[in-house]
C-alpha positions in Angstrom: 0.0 0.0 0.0 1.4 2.9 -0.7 1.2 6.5 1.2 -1.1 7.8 -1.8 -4.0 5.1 -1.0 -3.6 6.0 2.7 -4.7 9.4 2.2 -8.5 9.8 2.7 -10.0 11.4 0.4 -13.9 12.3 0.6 -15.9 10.8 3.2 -18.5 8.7 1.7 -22.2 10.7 2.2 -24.4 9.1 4.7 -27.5 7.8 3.7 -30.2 10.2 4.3 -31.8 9.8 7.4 -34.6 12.2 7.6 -36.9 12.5 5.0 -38.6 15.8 4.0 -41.9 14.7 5.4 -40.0 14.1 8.8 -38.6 18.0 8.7 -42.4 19.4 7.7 -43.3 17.8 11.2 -40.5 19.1 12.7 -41.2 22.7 11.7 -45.1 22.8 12.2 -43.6 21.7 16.2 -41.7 24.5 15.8 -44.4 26.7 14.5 -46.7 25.8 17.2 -44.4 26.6 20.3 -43.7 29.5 18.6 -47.3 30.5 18.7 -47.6 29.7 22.6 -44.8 31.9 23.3 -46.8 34.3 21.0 -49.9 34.0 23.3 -47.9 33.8 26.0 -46.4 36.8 26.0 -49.7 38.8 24.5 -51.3 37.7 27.7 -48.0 39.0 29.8 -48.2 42.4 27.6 -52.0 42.9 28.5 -51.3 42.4 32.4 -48.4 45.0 31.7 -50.8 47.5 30.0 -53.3 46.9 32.9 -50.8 47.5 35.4 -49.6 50.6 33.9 -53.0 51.8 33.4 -53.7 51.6 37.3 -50.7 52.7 38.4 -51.4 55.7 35.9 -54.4 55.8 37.9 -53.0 55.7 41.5 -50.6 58.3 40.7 -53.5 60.7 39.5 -55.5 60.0 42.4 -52.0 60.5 44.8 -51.1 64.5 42.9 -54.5 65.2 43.6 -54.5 64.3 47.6 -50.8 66.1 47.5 -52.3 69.2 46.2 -55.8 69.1 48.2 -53.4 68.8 51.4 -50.9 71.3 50.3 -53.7 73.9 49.9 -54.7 72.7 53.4 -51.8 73.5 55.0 -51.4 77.0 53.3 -54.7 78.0 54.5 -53.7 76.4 58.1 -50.1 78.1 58.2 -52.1 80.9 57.2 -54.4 80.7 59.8 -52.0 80.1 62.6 -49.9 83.7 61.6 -52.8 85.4 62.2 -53.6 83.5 65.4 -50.4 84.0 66.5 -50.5 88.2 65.6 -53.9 88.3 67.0 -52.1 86.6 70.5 -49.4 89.0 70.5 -51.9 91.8 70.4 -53.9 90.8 72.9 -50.9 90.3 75.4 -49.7 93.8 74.3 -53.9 95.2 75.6 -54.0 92.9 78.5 -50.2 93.0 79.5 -51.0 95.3 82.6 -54.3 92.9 83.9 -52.1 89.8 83.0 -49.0 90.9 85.6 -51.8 92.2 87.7 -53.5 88.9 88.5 -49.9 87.0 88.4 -48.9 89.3 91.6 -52.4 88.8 92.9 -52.5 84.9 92.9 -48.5 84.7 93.5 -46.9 82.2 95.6 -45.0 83.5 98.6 -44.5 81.1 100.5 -40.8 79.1 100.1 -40.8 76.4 98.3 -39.8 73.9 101.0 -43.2 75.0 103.0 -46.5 73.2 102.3 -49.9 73.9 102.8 -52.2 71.3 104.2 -55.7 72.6 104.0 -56.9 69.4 101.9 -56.3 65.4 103.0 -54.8 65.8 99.3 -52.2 68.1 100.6 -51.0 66.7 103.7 -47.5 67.6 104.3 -44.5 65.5 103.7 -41.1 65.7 106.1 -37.8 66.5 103.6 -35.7 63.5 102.8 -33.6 62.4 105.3 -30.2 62.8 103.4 -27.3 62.1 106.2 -24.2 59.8 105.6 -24.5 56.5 106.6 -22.4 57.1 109.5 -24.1 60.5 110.8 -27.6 58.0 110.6 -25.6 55.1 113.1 -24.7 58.3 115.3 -28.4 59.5 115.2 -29.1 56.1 116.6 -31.3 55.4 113.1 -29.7 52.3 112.4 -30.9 49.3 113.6 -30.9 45.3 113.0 -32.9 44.4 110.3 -35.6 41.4 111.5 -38.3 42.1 108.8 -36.9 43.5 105.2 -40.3 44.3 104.4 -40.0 47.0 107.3 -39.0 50.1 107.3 -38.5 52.1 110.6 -40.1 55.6 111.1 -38.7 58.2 113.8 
């Protein structure tokens, strides 16, 4: 043999396999899923539109409340200035009757001093605040028999 007949040369063809009937079925399969996907993604588009369409909505119905309350609080900011102005006019009329009636119902007595007219007012005794040590001295301190007891003078 020599190196010439060892060289290939052409493959021999194949016998044909699929027959033309065989690729007609293949590409109405083809054709078919191709027409689900089609429907399938109509159906996706209309939800899309529909969702758009409501959120077109929503956001027309959301500028409108934004505007409705920002005229609101105009008119209320509005509203307040002048309640304010007409406050500071009346404390400038009344200013004399106003310090009048605070030196009329002043308190004089010192703070540490209590009245007891009511049961609602009875008075209390100031915190005892000595050192531990100063409280032993006093004679204060004593065993402790019931936790739940405290010791009054």
């Amino acid at each position: 043999m020599s190196l010439i007949d060892r060289i290939q040369t052409r493959r021999p063809r194949p016998a044909r396999k699929h027959r033309a009937a065989d690729e007609v079925e293949q590409l109405r399969l083809k054709l078919m899923w191709a027409d689900s996907l089609i429907k399938t993604q109509r159906v996706q588009l209309d939800d899309a539109e529909a969702r758009r369409a409501w959120t077109a909505s929503q956001q027309t119905t959301a500028e409108e409340l934004v505007v409705k309350l920002q005229a609101d609080v105009d008119d209320l900011t509005a509203e307040r200035d002048q309640l304010a102005d007409d406050l500071a006019d009346l404390r400038a009329r009344f200013a004399a009757e106003i310090a009048e009636e605070a030196n009329a119902t002043a308190i004089t007595l010192p703070p540490s001093v209590r009245p007891i007219d009511g049961p609602e007012d009875q008075a209390t005794e100031p915190i005892d605040v000595r050192t531990l040590h100063e409280t032993a001295a006093a004679g204060r301190l004593g065993p402790v028999t019931d936790p739940g007891h405290t010791t009054s003078r």
